[in-house]
VMD Tcl script that draws the C-alpha trace (Angstrom):
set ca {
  {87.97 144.23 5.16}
  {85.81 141.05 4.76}
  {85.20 139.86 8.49}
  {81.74 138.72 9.13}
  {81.96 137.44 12.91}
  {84.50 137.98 15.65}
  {86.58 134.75 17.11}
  {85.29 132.49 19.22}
  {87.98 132.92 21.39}
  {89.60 135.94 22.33}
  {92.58 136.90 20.58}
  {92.47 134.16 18.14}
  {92.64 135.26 14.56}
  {89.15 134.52 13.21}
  {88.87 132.33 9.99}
  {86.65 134.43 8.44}
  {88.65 137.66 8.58}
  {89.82 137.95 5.33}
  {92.61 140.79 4.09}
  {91.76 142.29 0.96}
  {94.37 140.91 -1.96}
  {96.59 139.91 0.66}
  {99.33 137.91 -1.34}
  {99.81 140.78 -3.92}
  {100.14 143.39 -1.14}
  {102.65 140.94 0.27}
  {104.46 140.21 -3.24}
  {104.96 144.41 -3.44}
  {105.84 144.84 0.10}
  {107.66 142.09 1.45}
  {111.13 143.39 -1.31}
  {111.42 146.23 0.55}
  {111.19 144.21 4.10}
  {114.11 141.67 3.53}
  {116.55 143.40 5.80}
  {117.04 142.80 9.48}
  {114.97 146.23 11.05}
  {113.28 147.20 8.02}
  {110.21 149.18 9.32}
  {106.91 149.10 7.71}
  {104.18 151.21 8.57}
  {100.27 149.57 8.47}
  {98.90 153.34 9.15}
  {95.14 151.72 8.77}
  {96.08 148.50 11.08}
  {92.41 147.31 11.52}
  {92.77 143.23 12.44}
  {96.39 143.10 11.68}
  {95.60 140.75 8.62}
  {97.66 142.46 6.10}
  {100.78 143.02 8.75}
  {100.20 139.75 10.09}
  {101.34 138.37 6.79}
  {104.27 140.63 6.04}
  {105.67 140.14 9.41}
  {105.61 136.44 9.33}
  {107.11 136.65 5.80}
  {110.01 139.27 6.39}
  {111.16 137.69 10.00}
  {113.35 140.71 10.15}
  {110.89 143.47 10.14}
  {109.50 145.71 12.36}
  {106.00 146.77 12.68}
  {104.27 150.37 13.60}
  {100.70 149.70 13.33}
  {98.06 152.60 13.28}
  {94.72 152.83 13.99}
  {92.33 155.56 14.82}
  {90.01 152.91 16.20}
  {90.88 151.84 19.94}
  {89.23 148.71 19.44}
  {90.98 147.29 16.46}
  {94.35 148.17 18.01}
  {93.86 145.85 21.16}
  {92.12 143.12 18.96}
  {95.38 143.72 16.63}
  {97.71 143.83 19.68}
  {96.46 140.46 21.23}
  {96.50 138.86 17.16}
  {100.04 140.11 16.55}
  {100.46 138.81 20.12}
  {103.94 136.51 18.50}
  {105.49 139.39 17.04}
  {105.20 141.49 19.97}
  {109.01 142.07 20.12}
  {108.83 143.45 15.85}
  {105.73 145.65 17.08}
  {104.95 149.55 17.91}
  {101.42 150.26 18.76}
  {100.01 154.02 18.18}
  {96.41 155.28 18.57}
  {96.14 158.03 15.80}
  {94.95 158.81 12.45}
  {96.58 157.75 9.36}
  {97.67 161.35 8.46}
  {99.31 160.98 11.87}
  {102.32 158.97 10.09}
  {105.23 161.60 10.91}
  {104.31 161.28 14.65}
  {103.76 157.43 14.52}
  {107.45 157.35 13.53}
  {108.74 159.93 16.18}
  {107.17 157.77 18.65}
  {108.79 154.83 17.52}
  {112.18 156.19 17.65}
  {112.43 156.15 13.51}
  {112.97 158.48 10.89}
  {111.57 156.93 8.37}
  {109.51 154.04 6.70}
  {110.83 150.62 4.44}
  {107.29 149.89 3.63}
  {103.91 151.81 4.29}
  {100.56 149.90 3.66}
  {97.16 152.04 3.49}
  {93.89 150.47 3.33}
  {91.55 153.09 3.24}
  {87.80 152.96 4.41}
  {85.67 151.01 7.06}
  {86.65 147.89 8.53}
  {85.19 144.95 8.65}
  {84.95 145.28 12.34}
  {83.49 148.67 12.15}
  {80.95 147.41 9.56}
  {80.30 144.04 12.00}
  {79.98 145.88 15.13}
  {76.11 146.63 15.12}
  {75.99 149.67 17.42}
  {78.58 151.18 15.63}
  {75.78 152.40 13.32}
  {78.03 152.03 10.04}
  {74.95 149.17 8.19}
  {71.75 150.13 6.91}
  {70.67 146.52 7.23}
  {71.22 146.25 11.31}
  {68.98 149.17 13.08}
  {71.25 151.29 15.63}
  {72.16 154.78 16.72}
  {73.39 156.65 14.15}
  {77.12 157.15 15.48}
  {79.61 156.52 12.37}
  {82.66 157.25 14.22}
  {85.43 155.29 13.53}
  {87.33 156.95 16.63}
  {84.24 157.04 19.06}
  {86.30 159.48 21.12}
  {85.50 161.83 18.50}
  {82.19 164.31 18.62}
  {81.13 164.78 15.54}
  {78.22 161.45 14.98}
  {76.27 160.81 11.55}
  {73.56 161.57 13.63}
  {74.81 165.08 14.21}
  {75.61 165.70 10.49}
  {71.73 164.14 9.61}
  {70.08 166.33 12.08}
  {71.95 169.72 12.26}
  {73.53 170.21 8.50}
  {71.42 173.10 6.40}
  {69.47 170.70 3.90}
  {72.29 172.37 0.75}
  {75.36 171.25 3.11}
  {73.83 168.02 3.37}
  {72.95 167.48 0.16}
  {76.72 168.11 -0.88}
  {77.96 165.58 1.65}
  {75.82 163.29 -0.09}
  {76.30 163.70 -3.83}
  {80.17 164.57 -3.05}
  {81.04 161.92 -0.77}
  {78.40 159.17 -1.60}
  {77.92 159.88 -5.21}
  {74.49 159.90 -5.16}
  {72.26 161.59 -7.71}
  {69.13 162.11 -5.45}
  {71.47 163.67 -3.10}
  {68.93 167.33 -2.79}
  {65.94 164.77 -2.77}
  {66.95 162.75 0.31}
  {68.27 166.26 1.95}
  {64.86 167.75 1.26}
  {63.72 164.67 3.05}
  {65.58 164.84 6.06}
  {64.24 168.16 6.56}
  {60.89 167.50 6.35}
  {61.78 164.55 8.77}
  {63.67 166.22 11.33}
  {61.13 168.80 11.45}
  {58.62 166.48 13.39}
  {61.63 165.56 15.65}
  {65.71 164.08 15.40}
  {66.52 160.91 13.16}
  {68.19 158.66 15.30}
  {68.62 155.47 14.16}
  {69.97 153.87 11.22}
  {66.62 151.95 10.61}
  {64.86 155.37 10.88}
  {67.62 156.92 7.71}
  {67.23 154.07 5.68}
  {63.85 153.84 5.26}
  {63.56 157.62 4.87}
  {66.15 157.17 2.05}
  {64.30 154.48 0.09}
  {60.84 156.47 0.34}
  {62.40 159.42 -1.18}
  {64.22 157.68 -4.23}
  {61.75 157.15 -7.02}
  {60.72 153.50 -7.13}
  {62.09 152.83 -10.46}
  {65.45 153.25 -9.36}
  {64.49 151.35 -5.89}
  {64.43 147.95 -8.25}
  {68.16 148.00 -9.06}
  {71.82 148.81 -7.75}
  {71.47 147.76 -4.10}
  {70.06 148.98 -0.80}
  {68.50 152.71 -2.05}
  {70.68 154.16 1.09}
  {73.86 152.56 0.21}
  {75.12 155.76 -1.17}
  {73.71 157.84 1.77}
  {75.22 155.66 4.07}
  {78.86 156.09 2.41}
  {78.84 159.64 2.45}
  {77.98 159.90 5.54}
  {80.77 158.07 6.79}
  {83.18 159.68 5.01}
  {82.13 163.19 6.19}
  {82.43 162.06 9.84}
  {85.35 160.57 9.57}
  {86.79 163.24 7.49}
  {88.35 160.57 5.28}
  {89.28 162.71 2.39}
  {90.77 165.06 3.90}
  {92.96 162.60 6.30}
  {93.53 160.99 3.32}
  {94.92 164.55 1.13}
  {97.25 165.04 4.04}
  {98.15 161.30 4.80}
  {99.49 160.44 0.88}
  {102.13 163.70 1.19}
  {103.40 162.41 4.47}
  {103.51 159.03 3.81}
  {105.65 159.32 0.61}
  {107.87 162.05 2.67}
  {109.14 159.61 4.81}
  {109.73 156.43 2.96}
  {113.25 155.29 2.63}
  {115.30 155.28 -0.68}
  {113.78 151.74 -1.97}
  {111.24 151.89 -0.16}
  {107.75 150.94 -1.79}
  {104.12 152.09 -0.52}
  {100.62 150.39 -1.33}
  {97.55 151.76 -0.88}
  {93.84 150.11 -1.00}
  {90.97 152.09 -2.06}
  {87.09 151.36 -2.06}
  {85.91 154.57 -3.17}
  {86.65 156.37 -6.81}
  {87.57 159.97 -4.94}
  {89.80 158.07 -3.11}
  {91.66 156.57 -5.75}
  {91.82 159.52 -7.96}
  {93.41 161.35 -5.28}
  {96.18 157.99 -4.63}
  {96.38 158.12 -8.32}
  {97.29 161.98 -8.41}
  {99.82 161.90 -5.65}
  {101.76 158.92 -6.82}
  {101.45 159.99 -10.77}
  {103.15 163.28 -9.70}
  {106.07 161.93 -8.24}
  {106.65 159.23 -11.13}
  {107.20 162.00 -13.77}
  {110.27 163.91 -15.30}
  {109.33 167.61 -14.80}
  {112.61 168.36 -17.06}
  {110.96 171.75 -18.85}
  {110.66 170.49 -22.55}
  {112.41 172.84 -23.83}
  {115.60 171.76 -22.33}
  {118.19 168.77 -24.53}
  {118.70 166.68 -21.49}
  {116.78 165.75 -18.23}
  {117.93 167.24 -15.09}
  {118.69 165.13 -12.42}
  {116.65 166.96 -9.38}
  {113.53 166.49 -12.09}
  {113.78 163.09 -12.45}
  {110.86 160.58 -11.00}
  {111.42 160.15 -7.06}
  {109.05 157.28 -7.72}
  {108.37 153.94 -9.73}
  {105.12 152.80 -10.06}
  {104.61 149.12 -9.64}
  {101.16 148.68 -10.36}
  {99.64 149.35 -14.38}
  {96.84 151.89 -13.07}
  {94.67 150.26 -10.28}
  {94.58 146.67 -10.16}
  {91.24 145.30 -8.97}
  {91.21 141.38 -6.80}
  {90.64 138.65 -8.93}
  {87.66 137.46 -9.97}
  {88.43 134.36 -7.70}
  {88.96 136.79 -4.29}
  {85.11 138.86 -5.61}
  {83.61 135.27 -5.34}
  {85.43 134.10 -1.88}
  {85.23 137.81 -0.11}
  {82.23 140.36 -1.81}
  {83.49 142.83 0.46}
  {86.74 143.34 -2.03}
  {84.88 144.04 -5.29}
  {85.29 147.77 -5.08}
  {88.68 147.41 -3.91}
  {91.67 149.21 -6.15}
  {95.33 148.33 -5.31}
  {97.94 151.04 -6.51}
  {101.58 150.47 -5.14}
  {104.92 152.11 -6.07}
  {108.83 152.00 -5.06}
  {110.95 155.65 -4.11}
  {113.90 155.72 -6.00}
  {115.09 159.06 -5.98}
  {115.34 161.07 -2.62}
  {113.17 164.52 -2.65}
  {116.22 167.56 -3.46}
  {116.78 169.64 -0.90}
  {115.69 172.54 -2.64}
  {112.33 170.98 -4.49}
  {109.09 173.16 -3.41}
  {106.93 170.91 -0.66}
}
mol new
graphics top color blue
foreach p $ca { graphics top sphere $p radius 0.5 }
foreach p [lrange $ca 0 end-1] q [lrange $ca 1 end] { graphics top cylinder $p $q radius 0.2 }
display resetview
């Protein structure tokens, strides 16, 4: 997150590019890095920013960087350029991890780093169709070798599907007023640009609410997204695979943007922090104890300094945590 131009010159890290509470994901990750071949896995790689930082601070680790965006993993490859004999490349979706490992010959992760929703890239890239405030097709795709496009979902959902996408996945509480919009819009003939959505959005919000919290089709825009990219769903299988394959001591950190998102980090890392000892037993038993420490208290926000320097990291919401009890054998998946 928080790049707002690309580099003047090709493969040079741009100055503007700026990780999302970079030191603290490198104060929790960079412990479990320390040892010559420790392997951590960036599943969301994006510019390399985050990676970039752990690799140069653990000179012994190794790198498998992920991306479901072609672009960002050549801009990544040619940034990470000096590290290129730590580094794995792999094309695929963060959900993906168990295969990003296979393919570079390892069993299992030191450190995994998640940082979930659209880059900065993504968001820059005007035809990519991810800003209300730049008019382009309305694509979405993270992966553009995907099919499904926002402007798909806009002009072929029934106006009650589309409505959920957007009061689900954007949060918005005119969600069945904007649908009921788009169909009365898409009757005269397809929305296809982002320009074309935005203002439709705005017009059917009442005007008092026009006045405050943002662009009107912020929330629209969001939900959108997230249905095209499936990111919820990546993300429900992604958490369980991650934490299946991190090493004894290892330690995973996830950024989220979006309160589903975190609620569902929060879930998956709460459940594996707990003694599930029955209660009515006098002593814990050992295959119940946590197979997880949590190293964050709840989800830590950037400081107040970072929200001033980078406004693309106020919604951010940091939650990180160490394995230190390997799954039993015998425990239900």
């Amino acid at each position: 997150m928080g790049e707002t131009r690309r580099p003047e010159h090709p493969g040079a890290p741009d100055p503007l590019h700026v990780p999302v509470m970079l030191d603290r994901i490198v104060e929790l990750l960079a412990p479990a890095l320390d040892t010559p071949g420790a392997l951590l896995v960036d599943g969301t790689l994006g510019l390399g920013g985050h990676s970039e930082a752990l690799l140069r601070a653990c000179p012994g680790a190794r790198l498998v960087g992920v991306d479901r965006d072609p672009t960002a993993l050549e801009r990544s490859a040619r940034r990470l350029a000096p590290y290129a004999d730590r580094t794995h490349f792999v094309h695929a979706v963060y959900s993906d991890l168990p295969r990003a490992l296979d393919e570079a010959g390892a069993g299992e992760a030191d450190a995994v780093l998640l940082d979930l929703g659209v880059s900065s890239p993504q968001l820059d890239e005007t035809e990519r169709g991810f800003a209300y405030a730049h008019d382009a097709p309305l694509d979405m795709r993270m992966d553009r070798t995907q099919d499904l496009t926002a402007s798909e979902v806009v002009n072929t959902y029934p106006p009650a599907e589309l409505a959920r996408v957007l009061r689900t996945y954007g949060e918005e509480r005119f969600a069945t007023r904007i649908a009921r919009a788009i169909e009365r819009r898409r009757a005269q003939g397809p929305i296809t640009s982002t320009r074309d959505l935005a203002e439709l959005v705005r017009a059917a919000i009442p005007a008092a609410t026009r006045r405050t919290g943002g662009h009107p089709a912020k929330r629209t825009f969001q939900g959108l997204r997230i249905e095209v990219n499936a990111e919820l769903s990546l993300l429900e299988r992604a958490l369980p695979a991650a934490l299946s394959h991190l090493a004894l001591g290892g330690r995973i950190a996830v950024l989220s943007y979006h309160s589903l998102e975190d609620r569902m980090v929060k879930r998956a890392l709460a459940a594996l922090a707990t003694d599930t000892t029955p209660a009515d037993l006098p002593v814990p038993l050992p295959d119940r104890q946590p197979e997880l420490r949590l190293l964050t208290r709840g989800a830590e926000p950037p400081t107040e300094e970072e929200n001033e320097r980078n406004p693309r990291a106020q919604s951010a919401r940091l939650r990180a945590a160490q394995r230190v009890r390997r799954p039993s054998p015998h425990a239900p998946s």
